[in-house]
C-alpha positions in Angstrom: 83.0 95.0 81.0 81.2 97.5 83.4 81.7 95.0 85.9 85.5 95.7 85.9 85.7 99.4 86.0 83.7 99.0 89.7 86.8 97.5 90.6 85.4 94.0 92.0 87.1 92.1 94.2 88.7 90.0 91.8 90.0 93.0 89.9 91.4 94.5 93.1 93.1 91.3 94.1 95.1 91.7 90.7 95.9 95.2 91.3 97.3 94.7 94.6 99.5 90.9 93.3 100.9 93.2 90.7 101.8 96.1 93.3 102.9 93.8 95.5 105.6 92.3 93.1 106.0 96.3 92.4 104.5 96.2 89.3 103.0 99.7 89.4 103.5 100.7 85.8 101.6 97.2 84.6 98.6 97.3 87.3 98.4 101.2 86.0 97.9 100.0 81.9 96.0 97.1 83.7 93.4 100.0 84.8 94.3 102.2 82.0 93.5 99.1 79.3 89.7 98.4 81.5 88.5 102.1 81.1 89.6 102.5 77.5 87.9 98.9 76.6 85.2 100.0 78.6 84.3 103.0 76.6 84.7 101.0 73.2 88.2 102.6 72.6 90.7 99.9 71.5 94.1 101.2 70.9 96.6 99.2 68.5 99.7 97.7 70.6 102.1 100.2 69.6 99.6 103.3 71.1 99.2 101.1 74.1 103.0 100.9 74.4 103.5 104.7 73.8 100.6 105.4 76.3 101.8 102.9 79.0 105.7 103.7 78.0 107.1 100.3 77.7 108.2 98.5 74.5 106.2 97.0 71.9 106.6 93.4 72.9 105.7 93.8 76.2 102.9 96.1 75.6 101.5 93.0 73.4 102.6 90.4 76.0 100.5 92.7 78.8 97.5 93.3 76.7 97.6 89.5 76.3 97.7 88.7 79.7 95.1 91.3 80.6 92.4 89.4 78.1 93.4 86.7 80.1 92.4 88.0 83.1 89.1 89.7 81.8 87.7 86.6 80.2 88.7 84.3 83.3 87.0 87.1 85.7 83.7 87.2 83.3 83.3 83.9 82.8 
Protein backbone atom coordinates (compact mmCIF):
# COMPACT_ATOMS: atom_id res chain seq x y z
CA UNK A 1 0.00 0.00 0.00
CA UNK A 2 3.07 2.42 0.34
CA UNK A 3 2.98 2.60 -3.23
CA UNK A 4 -0.31 4.60 -3.18
CA UNK A 5 0.31 7.14 -0.55
CA UNK A 6 3.44 8.38 -3.18
CA UNK A 7 0.64 9.30 -5.15
CA UNK A 8 1.74 7.29 -8.56
CA UNK A 9 0.59 8.12 -11.58
CA UNK A 10 -2.22 5.89 -11.68
CA UNK A 11 -3.48 7.23 -8.31
CA UNK A 12 -3.23 10.81 -9.56
CA UNK A 13 -5.05 9.98 -12.76
CA UNK A 14 -8.04 8.94 -10.39
CA UNK A 15 -7.86 11.96 -8.35
CA UNK A 16 -7.89 14.37 -11.12
CA UNK A 17 -11.19 11.87 -13.20
CA UNK A 18 -12.95 12.36 -9.98
CA UNK A 19 -12.22 16.35 -9.71
CA UNK A 20 -12.87 16.58 -12.98
CA UNK A 21 -16.53 15.25 -12.79
CA UNK A 22 -16.25 17.61 -9.42
CA UNK A 23 -16.07 14.97 -7.21
CA UNK A 24 -14.01 16.66 -4.62
CA UNK A 25 -15.59 15.30 -1.42
CA UNK A 26 -15.03 11.47 -2.96
CA UNK A 27 -11.28 11.98 -4.37
CA UNK A 28 -10.76 13.61 -0.69
CA UNK A 29 -12.09 10.00 1.31
CA UNK A 30 -10.31 8.51 -1.83
CA UNK A 31 -6.92 9.97 -0.16
CA UNK A 32 -8.34 10.00 3.22
CA UNK A 33 -9.29 6.02 2.91
CA UNK A 34 -5.17 5.39 1.31
CA UNK A 35 -3.44 7.02 4.45
CA UNK A 36 -5.69 5.54 7.03
CA UNK A 37 -5.27 1.84 5.19
CA UNK A 38 -1.82 2.66 4.95
CA UNK A 39 -1.16 3.09 8.56
CA UNK A 40 -3.16 -0.26 9.43
CA UNK A 41 -6.24 1.89 10.56
CA UNK A 42 -9.51 0.44 9.08
CA UNK A 43 -12.49 2.28 10.12
CA UNK A 44 -16.08 0.55 10.04
CA UNK A 45 -18.44 2.16 7.14
CA UNK A 46 -20.49 4.13 9.35
CA UNK A 47 -16.96 6.06 10.86
CA UNK A 48 -15.94 6.42 7.23
CA UNK A 49 -19.30 8.00 6.56
CA UNK A 50 -19.19 10.37 9.63
CA UNK A 51 -15.50 11.15 8.69
CA UNK A 52 -16.10 11.76 4.92
CA UNK A 53 -19.83 13.24 5.73
CA UNK A 54 -21.92 11.36 3.34
CA UNK A 55 -24.45 8.67 4.10
CA UNK A 56 -23.91 5.20 4.98
CA UNK A 57 -24.69 3.62 1.67
CA UNK A 58 -22.56 5.64 -0.14
CA UNK A 59 -19.75 5.57 2.18
CA UNK A 60 -20.00 1.61 1.60
CA UNK A 61 -20.52 1.96 -2.14
CA UNK A 62 -17.11 4.42 -2.16
CA UNK A 63 -15.13 2.18 0.04
CA UNK A 64 -16.13 -0.56 -2.43
CA UNK A 65 -15.14 1.18 -5.39
CA UNK A 66 -11.89 2.33 -3.75
CA UNK A 67 -10.79 -1.56 -3.17
CA UNK A 68 -11.47 -1.65 -6.58
CA UNK A 69 -9.18 0.60 -7.60
CA UNK A 70 -6.40 -0.42 -5.04
CA UNK A 71 -6.38 -4.05 -6.16
CA UNK A 72 -6.57 -3.17 -9.99
CA UNK A 73 -3.62 -0.56 -9.41
CA UNK A 74 -1.41 -3.38 -7.36
CA UNK A 75 -1.93 -6.03 -9.35
Amino acid sequence: MIELIKFNSEVEIYIKALQEKKQYKKSLAFMDYCVCSDNGEFLSIRENAKRWNVGTTTAHSWIKEFEDIIFNMTN
